[in-house]
Phi, psi and omega in degrees: 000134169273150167240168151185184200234130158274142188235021153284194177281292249206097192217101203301148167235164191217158186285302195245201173303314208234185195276338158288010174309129165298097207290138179242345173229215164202158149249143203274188156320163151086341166286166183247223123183157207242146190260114171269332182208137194229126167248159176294007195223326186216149182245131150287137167198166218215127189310157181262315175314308175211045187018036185270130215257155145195209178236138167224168172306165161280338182287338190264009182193150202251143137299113181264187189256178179287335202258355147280339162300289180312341164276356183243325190277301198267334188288160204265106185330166160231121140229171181286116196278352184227161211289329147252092187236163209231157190211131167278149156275181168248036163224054183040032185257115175272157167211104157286173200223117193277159159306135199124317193285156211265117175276354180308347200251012207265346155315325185274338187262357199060027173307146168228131171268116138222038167304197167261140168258144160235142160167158216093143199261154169289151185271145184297319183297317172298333138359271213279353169306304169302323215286334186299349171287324176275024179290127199067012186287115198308107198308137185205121188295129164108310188301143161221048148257188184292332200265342159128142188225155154247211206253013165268305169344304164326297174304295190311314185309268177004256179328301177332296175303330169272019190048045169210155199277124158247150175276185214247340165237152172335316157296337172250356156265005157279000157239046208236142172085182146284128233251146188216125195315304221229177189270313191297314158320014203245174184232149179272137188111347153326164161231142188238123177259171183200126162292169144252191217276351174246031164076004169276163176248130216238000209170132151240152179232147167259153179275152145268170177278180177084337178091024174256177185215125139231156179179159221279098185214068148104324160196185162294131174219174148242151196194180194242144190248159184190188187275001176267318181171202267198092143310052215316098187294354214234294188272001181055043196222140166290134189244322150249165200234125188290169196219300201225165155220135180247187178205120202249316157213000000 
């Protein structure tokens, strides 16, 4: 088995081979991943984090040996704490890095960080502390920065920085954590899932106090939640109709 790290900022990962694919996800700096299939132009490969498969360039990731996967794979993540940071050679040449990217790596590429770090798991305040930094971050199918995200993307970052694990679309983090009957049982730092009219699940959210939600809708927004969905302070319309509300930690 082949590995490799992305040593970009930023990286589409795609449904199929090629560059008109649909990006279904993205990789931050820093991520690491196991190589499953190699073309001459893209490698399928499937995340070390929440395994989630797709494709990217060859162009876009370096190859590591298994005992640098794995030294990445065991180690206690570092990430980058501020919503832009910047990381050096040593012949002073930047690359910024969104909140998120895995600074762990930056030993293998010979980088110097000296941005604010997360890392260690977090607390519901730092939760909803985090999720308020992406406020207004422009909705992006696929995405997971400041620069657009969607709202499983969201979820995941969120948490991710704060040290815990989410899969990677809405449906599969609705099956994670624990079910909670009513709005009122909730901790702001929950997660609120949402349908459509054939019951598949589409959107998620984290709670806030108070009976607010933010969550990836068009942007990072706050809006008000109630037992029917997801309330539009704007459009003065219910915009999702809730399904689940879990508790994760």
């Amino acid at each position: 088995m082949n590995f490799g790290v992305c040593n970009l900022s930023i990286v589409p990962v795609r449904s199929e081979p090629n560059d008109k694919s649909e990006m279904v996800s993205q990789l931050l700096y820093g991520e690491h991943f196991t190589i499953t299939e190699q073309l001459k132009q893209w490698t399928k490969i499937c995340a070390a984090f929440d395994n989630y498969e797709g494709w990217i360039s060859n162009k876009q990731f370096i190859s590591i040996t298994k005992k640098e996967y794995e030294t990445l794979h065991s180690g206690l993540p570092e990430y980058a704490g501020d919503l832009v940071a910047y990381i050096s050679d040593h012949q002073n040449r930047l690359m910024s890095i969104p909140l998120g990217a895995n600074i762990n790596s930056c030993s293998l590429f010979s980088h110097i960080f000296e941005g604010g770090k997360r890392t260690g798991k977090g607390n519901r305040k730092a939760l909803v502390e985090t999720a308020l930094l992406y406020l207004n971050s422009p909705y992006l199918w696929g995405g997971k920065t400041p620069f657009g995200i969607d709202c499983s993307g969201f979820t995941q970052m969120v948490y991710k920085i704060n040290g815990y694990a989410l899969l990677r679309d809405a449906n599969l983090q609705a099956t994670q954590g624990k079910v909670l009957s009513f709005i009122e049982e909730t901790t702001a730092g929950d997660l609120a899932f949402f349908d459509n009219d054939d019951g598949v699940i589409i959107h998620v959210g984290i709670i806030l106090e108070d009976n607010y939600i933010i969550h990836a809708s068009g942007k990072v927004r706050i809006d008000r939640i109630d037992h029917t969905g997801i309330f539009n302070v704007d459009t003065k319309k219910y915009s999702h109709q809730l399904r689940v509300i879990k508790k994760v930690i």
